[in-house]
N, C-alpha and C positions, 0 to 999 in steps of 0.2 A: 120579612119585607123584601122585593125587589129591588136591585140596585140599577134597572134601567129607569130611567130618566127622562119623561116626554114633558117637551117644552115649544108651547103655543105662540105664535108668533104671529099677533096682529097686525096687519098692514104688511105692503110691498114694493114704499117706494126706495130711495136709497139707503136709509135708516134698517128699515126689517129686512133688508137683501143684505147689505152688508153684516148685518147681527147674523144671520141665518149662515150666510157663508165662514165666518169665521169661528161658529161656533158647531159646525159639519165638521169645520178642520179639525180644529184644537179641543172641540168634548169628549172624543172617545166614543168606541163600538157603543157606548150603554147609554149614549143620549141619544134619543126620538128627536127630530125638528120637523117639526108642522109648521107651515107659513099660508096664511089666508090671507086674501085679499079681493072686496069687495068691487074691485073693475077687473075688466076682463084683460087688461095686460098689466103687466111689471115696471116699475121704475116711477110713478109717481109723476111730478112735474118735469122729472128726466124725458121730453120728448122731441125728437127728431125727423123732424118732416122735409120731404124735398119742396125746394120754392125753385124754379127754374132752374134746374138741374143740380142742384147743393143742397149737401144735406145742412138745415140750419136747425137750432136748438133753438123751442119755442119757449121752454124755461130757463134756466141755469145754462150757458153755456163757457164757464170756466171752472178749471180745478184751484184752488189752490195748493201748490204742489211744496209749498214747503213748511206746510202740516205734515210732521212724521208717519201719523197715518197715514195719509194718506198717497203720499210719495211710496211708504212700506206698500198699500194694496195694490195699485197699479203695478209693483216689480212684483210682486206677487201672483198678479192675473197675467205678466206676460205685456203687458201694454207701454212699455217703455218705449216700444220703436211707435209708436203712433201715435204720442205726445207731440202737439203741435202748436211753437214758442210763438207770442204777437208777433207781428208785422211791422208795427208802428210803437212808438211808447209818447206817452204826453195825451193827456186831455183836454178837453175847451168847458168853458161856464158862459152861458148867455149871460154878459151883463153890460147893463147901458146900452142897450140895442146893439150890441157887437158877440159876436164869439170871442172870448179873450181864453188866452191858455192858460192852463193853471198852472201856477207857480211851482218847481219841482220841488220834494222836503217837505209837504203838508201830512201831516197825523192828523188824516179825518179831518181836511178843514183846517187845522192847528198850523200856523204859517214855522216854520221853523229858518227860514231865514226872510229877512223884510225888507230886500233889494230887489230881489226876483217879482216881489210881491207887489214893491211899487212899481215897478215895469211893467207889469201883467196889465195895466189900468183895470184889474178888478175892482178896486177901489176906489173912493174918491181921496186923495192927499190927506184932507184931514182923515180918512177913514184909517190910512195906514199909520198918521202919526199916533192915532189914538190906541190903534192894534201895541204901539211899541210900547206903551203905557204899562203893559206886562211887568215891564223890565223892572218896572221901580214900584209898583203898585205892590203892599200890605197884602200878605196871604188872604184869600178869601174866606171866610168862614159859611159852610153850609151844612147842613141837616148830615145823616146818616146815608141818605137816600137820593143825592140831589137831581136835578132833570139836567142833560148835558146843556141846555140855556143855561142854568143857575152857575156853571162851570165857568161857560167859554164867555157870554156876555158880560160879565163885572172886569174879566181880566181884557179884551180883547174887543169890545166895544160891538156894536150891532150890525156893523157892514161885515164884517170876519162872519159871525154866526148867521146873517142872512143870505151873502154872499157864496162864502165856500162850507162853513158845516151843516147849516141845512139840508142843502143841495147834494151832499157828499151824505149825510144819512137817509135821507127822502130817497136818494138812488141805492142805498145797503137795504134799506127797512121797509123800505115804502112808507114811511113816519117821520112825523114832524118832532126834532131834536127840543122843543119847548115841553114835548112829550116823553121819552123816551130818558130811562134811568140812564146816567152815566157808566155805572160800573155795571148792568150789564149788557148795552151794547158798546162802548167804547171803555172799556176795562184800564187801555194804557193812558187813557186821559184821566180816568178816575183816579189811579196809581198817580200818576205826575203831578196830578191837585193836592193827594198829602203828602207828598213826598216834597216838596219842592214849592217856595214862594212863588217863582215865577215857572209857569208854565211852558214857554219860550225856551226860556235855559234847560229844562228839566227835558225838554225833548231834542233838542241839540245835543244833548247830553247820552242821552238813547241811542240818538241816530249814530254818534262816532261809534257808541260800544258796540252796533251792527255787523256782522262779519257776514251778512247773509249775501249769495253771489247767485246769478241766473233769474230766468223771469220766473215772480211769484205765481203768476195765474198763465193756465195753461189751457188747451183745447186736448180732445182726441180727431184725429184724424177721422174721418164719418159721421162725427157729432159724439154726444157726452150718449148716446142711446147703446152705444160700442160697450160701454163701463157695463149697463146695465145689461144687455147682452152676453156679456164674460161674464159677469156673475151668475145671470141664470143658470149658463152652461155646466157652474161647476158645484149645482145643487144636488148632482144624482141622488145624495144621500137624503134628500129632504124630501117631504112632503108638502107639496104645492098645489096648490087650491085658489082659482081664479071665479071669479062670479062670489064669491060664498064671504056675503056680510055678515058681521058677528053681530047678536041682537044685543047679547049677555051674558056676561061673569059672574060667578058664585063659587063659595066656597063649596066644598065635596064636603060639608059639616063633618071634617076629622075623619075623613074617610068610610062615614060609615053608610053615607049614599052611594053605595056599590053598584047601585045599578048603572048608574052614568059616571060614576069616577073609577072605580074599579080601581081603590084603595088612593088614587091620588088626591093632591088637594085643592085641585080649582076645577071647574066648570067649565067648558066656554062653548057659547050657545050659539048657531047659525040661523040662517034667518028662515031656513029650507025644515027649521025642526031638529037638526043631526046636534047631537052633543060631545064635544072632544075631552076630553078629561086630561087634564096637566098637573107636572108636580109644581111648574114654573110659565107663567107667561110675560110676554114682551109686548106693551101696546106703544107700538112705532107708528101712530095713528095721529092725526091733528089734538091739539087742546080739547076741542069743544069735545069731540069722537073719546077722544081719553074719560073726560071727565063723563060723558055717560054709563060707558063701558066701567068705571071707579064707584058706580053709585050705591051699589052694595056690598061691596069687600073694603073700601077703601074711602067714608064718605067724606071726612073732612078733604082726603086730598081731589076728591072728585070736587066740590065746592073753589076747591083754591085756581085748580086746573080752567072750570070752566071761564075765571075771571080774567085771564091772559084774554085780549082784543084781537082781532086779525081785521086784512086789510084786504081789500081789491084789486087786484091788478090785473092788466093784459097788456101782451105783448103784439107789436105788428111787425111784417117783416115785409119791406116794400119794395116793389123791383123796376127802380128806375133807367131808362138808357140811358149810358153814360154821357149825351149830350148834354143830356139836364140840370148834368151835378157839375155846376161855375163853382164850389167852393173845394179848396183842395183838403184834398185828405189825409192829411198830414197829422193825426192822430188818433188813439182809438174809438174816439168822439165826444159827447158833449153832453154838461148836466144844466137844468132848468132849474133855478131857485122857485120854491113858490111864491115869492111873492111877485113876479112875471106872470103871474093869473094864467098863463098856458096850461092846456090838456099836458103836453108833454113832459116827463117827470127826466127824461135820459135818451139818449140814443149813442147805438153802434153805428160805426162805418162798418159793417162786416169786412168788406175786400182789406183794407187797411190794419183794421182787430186781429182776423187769421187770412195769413195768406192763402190757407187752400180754396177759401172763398170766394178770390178773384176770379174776374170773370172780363175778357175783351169786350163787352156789347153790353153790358147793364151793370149797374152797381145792384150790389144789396143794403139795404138801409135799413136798419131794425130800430124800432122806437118803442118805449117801454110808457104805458101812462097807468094812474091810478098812487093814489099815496092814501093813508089814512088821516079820516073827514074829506076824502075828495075821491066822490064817484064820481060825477060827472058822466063820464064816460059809459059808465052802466046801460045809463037811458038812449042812450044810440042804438042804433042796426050798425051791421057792421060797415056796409057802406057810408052810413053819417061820419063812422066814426075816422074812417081810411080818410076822407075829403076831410075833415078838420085836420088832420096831425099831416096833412099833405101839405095845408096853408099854413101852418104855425113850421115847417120844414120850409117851406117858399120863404117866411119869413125870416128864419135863423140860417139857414144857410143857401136862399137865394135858390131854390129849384126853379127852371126856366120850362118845366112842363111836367104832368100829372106823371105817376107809377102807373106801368105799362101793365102790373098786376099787384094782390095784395094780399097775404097770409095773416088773419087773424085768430088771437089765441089769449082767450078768457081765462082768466084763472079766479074762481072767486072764494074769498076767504082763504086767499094764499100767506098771507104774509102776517105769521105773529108779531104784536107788539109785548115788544121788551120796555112797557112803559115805570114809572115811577112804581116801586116797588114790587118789582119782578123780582127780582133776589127772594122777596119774603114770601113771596106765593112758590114758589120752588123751595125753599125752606121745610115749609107748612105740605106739602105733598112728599117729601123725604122724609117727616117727622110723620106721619101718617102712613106712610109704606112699612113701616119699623112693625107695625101692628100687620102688615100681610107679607110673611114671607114667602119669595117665588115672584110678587109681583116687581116687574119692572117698567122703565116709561122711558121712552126715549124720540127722539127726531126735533125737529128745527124749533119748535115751541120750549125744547127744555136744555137745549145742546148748543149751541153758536148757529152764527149766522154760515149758510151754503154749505153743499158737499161735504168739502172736507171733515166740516166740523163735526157732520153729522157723521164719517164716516169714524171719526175719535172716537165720538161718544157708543157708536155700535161699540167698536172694537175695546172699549170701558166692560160694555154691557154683556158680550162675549167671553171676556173673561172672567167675570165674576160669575157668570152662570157655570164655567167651565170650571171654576173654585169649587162652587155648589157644589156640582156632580160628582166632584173629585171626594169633596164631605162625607156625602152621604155613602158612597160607595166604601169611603177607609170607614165610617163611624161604625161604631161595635153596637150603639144604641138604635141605628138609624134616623138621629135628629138632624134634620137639614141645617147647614149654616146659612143665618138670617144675614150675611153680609151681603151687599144691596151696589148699586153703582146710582153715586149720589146724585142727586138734578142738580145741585150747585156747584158743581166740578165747571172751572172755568178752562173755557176751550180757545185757542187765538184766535184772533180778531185781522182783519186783511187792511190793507190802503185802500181806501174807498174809492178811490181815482181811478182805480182798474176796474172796482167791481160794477157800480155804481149802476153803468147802462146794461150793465148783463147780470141786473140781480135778478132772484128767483130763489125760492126754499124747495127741498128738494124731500 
């Protein structure tokens, strides 16, 4: 048996680009990397378009930089000097017909001190006495699984979770927190709920054990499209394939379908007819995409896959003269609760967010709409939809005349939901992969929320394929090691107050 090693690499947004590059590096002469990708450019929802002379990110436009990954890949690519730190720091929440600023020391919503709190007028008075009811209120008892509602509303009352944690995951997830499993989109709230009667205390508590120093989320200098750019650069050793949709997976039945496996053990089918043969593949592809591409090598986990929900969103990126903008910019911007009935889920001050964005003669003003169960916004052109989120901006922060132009950017079926028993359908797709070894699954449906996370989870899945390699090549038998990188490897989690108006899966 041969000791090279060819490994197929589904999708090319920051998931299979970062897999593909770290595993160029660190597999060794005897590993093949194939990477396919069904559009005609690289990077995913990683995109960077000029809106009046700046480049601005129509998806994702922060890192977070103090994920080890991903701090490691950036000094790795060389990109340290064109890291570029916010502008501004502090957020705003529409509430009671005002922009009020969010209280500093929030975990996701979680008030951690309740002076700041009551000054913010986020609340009404009884809202904050009743938030303090934390302090002395009986551990809560919930399920295995419970929805971050079932968490934060018994201990913290319904202005806290309508107020600041909705608002602060609607702008992570594009999902409503009555929705969305605790532990796995807010993991250190879920941790702090057994850990600790009071939730309050339990995160003050957190907070001092903190040693973490510099800002969390970061830009690059010409947009997050730079990241994707340097990695392509440093594929020479890959095989890269744009246009070319995969139709289908199958096994090489033990290799003895030599005509299209030529001894290896998967299949993977293109949509042109061409069949690539692998010892190992990587589907860094959406849920739904996964779970088709799973339907015969891997069915239960293709069944568990397809059940993950995703969400709607789009981004606008509005270019007003700076006469228009009466409200001062004095933070990185502003989240919408839903229960304000507003199109608008978030928005950036760009010029104030990163400073290379400032501009003498117009602001940029980026607004993010769309949450899960709220299209709305679907059924617009894109004109209807610039003229509503221009009025619903007139009304939150007082615009005194229309955007002088408008960048819009659809993302549809962007944003998985980490709803109430996510854990167990990741479980259930780990426990089902155990039966196809080679097969791997990675990106923002099975990894953490943004970038970074995603760039963890690659650099998980790079090394274990790079274990692989290393197996088969010392094995005297030539039996591949079936060691896998887990989909329930839990990834960090960010302050929502940063990420919120510049979310995006990547």
């Amino acid at each position: 048996m041969s000791n090279h090693q060819r490994v197929v690499i589904v999708g090319g947004g920051v998931s299979g680009l970062a897999t593909a590059y770290l595993l160029a590096r660190d597999g060794g002469p005897d590993v093949e990397v194939v990477l396919v990708e069904a559009a005609d450019r690289l990077g995913g929802k990683i995109l960077t378009q000029d809106v009046a002379g700046h480049p601005v990110d129509m998806g994702p436009d922060a890192l977070l930089v103090r994920l080890p990954a991903m701090r490691s890949l950036l000094e790795d690519l060389g990109l340290t000097a064109a890291i570029v730190a916010p502008g501004a720091s502090g957020a705003f929440i529409w509430s009671r017909a005002r922009l009020r600023p969010l209280p500093p020391s929030t975990l996701f919503g979680i008030p951690q001190k309740l002076l700041p709190l009551l000054r913010s007028g986020l609340l009404s008075p009884l809202g904050v006495l009743r938030a303090a009811l934390d302090l002395v209120l009986p551990r809560t008892r919930t399920g295995d699984d419970p929805s971050v509602g079932e968490l934060v509303r018994p201990r913290f009352g319904a202005e806290v979770f309508e107020r600041l944690v909705d608002p602060m995951l609607g702008g992570v997830h594009a999902g409503r927190a009555d929705e969305l499993s605790a532990q796995s989109s807010v993991p250190e709230i879920a941790a702090l709920a057994r850990r600790s009667r009071s939730i309050y205390l339990g995160s003050r508590s957190m907070r001092r054990g903190s040693t973490s120093s510099g800002p969390a989320l970061v830009t690059l200098d010409g947009g997050l499209t730079r990241l994707v750019d340097t990695l392509v650069s440093q594929l020479d050793r890959c095989d890269v394939r744009l246009g070319a949709r995969v139709t289908g997976l199958r096994r090489a039945d033990g290799g003895r379908d030599t005509a299209a496996s030529d001894g290896h053990g998967y299949v993977v089918t293109l949509a042109g007819g061409e069949e690539l043969a692998a010892d190992a593949v990587v589907l860094a592809t959406p849920a739904f995409v996964t779970a088709d591409l799973l339907a015969r090598v891997a069915p239960d986990a293709s069944v568990a896959a397809r059940e993950v929900p995703y969400a709607d969103v789009a981004s606008l990126t509005l270019v007003y003269p700076r006469s228009a903008v009466t409200h001062p910019l004095d933070g990185t911007g502003f989240l919408v609760p839903p229960e304000e009935g507003l199109l608008l889920v978030g928005c950036s001050w760009l010029p104030a967010k990163w400073p290379n964005l400032a501009d003498p003669s117009h602001v940029l003003i980026r607004a993010m709409v769309g949450r899960h169960g709220d299209d709305r916004f679907a059924t617009m052109d894109d004109d209807a939809l610039v003229a509503q989120v221009h009025r619903e901006l007139a009304l939150t922060m007082g615009m005194s005349a229309p955007p002088a132009s408008a960048s819009v950017q659809r993302w549809p079926r962007a944003m998985p939901q980490y709803t109430v028993g996510h854990r167990r359908r990741l479980e259930r797709i780990d426990h089902a992969l155990t039966d196809a070894p080679g097969i791997h699954v990675t990106g923002a449906a099975f990894g953490g929320v943004g970038i970074a996370s995603c760039v963890a989870r690659a650099q998980r899945t790079a090394a274990t394929l790079a274990a692989e390699s290393r197996y088969s090549t010392d094995s005297t038998d030539g039996t591949a090691s079936t060691s896998r990188t887990h989909t329930t490897d839990t990834t960090g989690t960010v302050d929502a107050a940063a990420v919120a108006p510049s979310r995006g899966r990547a």
